[in-house]
C-alpha positions, -999 to +999 in steps of 0.1 A: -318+407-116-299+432-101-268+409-096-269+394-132-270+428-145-241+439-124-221+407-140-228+417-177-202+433-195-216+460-205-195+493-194-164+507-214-133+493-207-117+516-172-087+538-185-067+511-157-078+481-184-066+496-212-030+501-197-032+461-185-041+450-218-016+475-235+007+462-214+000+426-223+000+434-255-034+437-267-043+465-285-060+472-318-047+461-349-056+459-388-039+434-409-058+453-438-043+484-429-007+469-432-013+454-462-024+478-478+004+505-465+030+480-475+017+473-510+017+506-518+049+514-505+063+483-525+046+497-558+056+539-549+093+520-547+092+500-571+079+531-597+105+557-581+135+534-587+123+512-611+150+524-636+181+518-616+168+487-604+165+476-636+195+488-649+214+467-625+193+432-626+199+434-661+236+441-655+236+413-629+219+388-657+243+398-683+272+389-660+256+355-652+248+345-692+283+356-706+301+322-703+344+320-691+365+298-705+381+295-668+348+290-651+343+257-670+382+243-658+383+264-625+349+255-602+366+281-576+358+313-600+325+298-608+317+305-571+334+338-567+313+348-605+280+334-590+289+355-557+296+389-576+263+384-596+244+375-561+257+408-546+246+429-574+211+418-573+213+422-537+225+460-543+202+465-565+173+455-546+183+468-514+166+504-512+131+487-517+140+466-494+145+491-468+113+508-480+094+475-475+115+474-437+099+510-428+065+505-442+067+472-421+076+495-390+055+522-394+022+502-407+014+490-375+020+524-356-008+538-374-035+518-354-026+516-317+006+530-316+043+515-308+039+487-284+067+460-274+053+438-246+075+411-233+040+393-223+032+385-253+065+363-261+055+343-230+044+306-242+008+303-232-005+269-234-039+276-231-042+282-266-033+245-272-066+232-262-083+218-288-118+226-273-107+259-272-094+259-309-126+250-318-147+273-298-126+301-319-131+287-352-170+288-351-168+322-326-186+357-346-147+368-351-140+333-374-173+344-389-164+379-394-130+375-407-144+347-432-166+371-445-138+395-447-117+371-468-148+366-489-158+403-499-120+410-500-113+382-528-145+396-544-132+430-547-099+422-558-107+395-582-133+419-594-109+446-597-087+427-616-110+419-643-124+448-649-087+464-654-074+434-678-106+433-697-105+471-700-073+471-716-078+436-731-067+452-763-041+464-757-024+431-741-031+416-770-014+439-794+020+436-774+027+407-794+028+434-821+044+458-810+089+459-810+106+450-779+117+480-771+081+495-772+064+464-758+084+463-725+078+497-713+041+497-724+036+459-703+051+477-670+024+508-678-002+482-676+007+457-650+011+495-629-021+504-636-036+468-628-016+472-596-026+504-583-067+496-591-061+466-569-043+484-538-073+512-540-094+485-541-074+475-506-078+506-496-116+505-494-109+472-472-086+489-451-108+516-440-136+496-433-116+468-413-099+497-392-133+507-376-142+472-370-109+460-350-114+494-327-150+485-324-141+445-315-113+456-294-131+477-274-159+449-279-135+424-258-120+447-228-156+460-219-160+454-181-190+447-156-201+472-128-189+449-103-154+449-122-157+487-121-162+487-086-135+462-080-110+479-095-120+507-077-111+493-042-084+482-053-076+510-062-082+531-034-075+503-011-089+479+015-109+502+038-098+482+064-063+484+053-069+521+054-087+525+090-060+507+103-036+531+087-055+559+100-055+547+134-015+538+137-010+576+125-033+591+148-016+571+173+018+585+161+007+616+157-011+616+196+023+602+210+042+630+192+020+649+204+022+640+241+056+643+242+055+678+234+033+690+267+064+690+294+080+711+270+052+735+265+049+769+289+017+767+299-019+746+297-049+763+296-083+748+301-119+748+297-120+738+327-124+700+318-134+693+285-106+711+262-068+716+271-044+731+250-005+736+253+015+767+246+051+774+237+068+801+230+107+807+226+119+838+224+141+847+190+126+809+174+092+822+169+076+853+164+043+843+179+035+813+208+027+780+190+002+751+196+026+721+207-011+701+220-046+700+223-075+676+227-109+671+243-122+650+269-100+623+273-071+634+254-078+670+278-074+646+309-040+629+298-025+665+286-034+677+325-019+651+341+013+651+319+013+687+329+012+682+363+037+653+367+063+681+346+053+708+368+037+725+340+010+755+344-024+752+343-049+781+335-086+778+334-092+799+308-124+789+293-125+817+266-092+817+251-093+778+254-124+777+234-108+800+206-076+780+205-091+754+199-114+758+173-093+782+154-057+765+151-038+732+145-011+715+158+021+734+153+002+772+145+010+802+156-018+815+174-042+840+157-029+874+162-062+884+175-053+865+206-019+878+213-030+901+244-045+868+261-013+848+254+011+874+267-010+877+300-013+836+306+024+835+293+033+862+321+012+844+347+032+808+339+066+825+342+062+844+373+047+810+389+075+793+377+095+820+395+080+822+426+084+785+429+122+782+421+128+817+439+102+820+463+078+851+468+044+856+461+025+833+442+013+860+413-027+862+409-041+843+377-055+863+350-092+869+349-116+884+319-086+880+290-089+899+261-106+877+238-125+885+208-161+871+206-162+862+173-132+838+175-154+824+209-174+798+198-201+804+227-200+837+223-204+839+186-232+817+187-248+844+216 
């Protein structure tokens, strides 16, 4: 039970899912919506510039009645007449053309956004299956849409005959009235008959619009086990990973060796921590740790030490402290500058007395450290 609920899609789509299908071109959209922004641009354009675009159709049409003796001998200036009167009705119905080209453009921006997705211009032949085709014909979208179509022919049809048979009356008593009256009063009424049914779209459109965001999010909703495996991949293989982990530590731990015949001195625990100190006079203000481990790594930095002739301290205190309390690359904690300078002095009059000769100088014993930065003694 626990695996076949794990397979049901029945999470919200993973912000990673939306940006695939966005980028594959799948995002909400309302056909409702557009028609209805469009219509109602092509009516607002059509009542804004109704005049001048009827001003020039009618020019256009008077050009194209009034008959040439030339055109009827000369076919040539028919042409070039027919081409004049083409261009002016092209003039004229330019601007709501543009209008129609925005409304087109900015329609769909309204529900999901811009989106240009080369996907979606890739041929997919899937969709040529005719088992397929069928399985989407009798799917609940089919059945949803059909119902659409239904209630939306309803609507409109309805709207429409309430608006004619409410001004029923007055259609009729065009016939009566002059021309110049009657054609001004049948553009009133095919407005009004207009607008009613573009509200009527309206209603439509805003209950389509919930729908599509409802089915799309319907469609890209994901199982747990696609949450998880988006997840890893996400974050990676955690194989991948460990194996990543383990070729830096191995960089870092090589870097790291090669650092200890450089250092000034090693100090100990006496076997289970080593660290490496450096200190250059004029490059740093304090001595740095250039190494430390424990155990094992402790072994390999005291042997490196003494195949470079570097000196080793058991200090178990201070090598405690450094330690816990600083990385690779610090500057010790200023707490533990008296120590360092002592051990520092010890290494460098060792390193004297062996190029030089002399007395080998005595190591340092009971070094200033602090017990709080002592693990053992802050836990006593």
């Amino acid at each position: 039970m626990a695996d076949e609920s794990d397979l049901e899609k029945t999470e919200p789509a993973s912000p990673g899912r939306l940006e695939k299908a966005r980028e594959e071109g799948q995002v909400a959209r309302s056909r409702e919506l557009v028609t209805f922004v469009m219509l109602s641009a092509g009516l607002a354009g059509t009542w804004i510039m109704g005049e001048t675009i009827g001003g020039d159709l009618g020019g256009a049409l008077s050009n194209s009645l009034t008959f040439e003796r030339a055109s009827a001998f000369d076919p040539a200036h028919m042409m070039v007449q027919s081409g004049v009167v083409v261009m002016r009705a092209l003039h004229a119905l330019v601007p709501l053309f543009f209008v129609m080209l925005v409304a087109a453009l900015v329609a769909p921006m309204l529900l999901g956004g811009w989106l240009f997705s080369s996907k979606s211009l890739v041929p997919n032949f899937s969709k040529l299956n005719p088992v397929a085709g069928l399985g989407r014909m009798f799917s609940t979208e089919s059945l949803a849409e059909l119902i659409k179509t239904i209630v939306k022919s309803i609507l409109v049809g309805g709207v429409a005959w309430w608006v004619i048979s409410g001004n029923l009356g007055q259609i009729m008593g065009l016939m009566r009235e002059p021309l110049h009256q009657a054609l001004p009063h049948t553009m009133r009424l095919v407005a009004t008959c207009c607008a009613s049914i573009i509200g009527s779209l309206l209603l439509v459109a805003a209950i389509d619009v919930p729908y599509q965001l409802w089915s799309h999010a319907h469609k890209l909703r994901m199982s747990r086990e696609d949450l998880r495996q988006e997840q890893k991949e996400n974050d990676g293989d955690p194989q991948i990973k460990a194996q990543i982990r383990r070729q830096q530590q191995q960089v870092a731990k090589r870097r790291m060796m090669a650092e200890v015949p450089k250092a000034d001195i090693i100090v100990t625990n006496p076997t289970h921590f080593a660290v490496a100190l450096k200190y250059r006079d004029k490059e740093m203000r304090a001595p740095r740790v250039v190494a430390k481990g424990a155990d094992l790594v402790a072994l390999r930095i005291r042997t490196m030490a003494m195949e470079h002739n570097v000196p080793i301290l058991e200090a178990p205190p201070l090598t405690r402290a450094l330690f816990r309390h600083t990385q690779l690359g610090d500057e010790i904690p200023a707490a533990l500058y008296a120590a360092a300078a002592e051990v520092l002095a010890w290494a460098y009059q060792l390193q004297r007395a062996g190029s030089e000769g002399g007395t080998v100088p005595r190591a340092p014993e009971n070094l200033p450290v602090p017990q709080s930065l002592d693990p053992l003694g802050a836990a006593a």
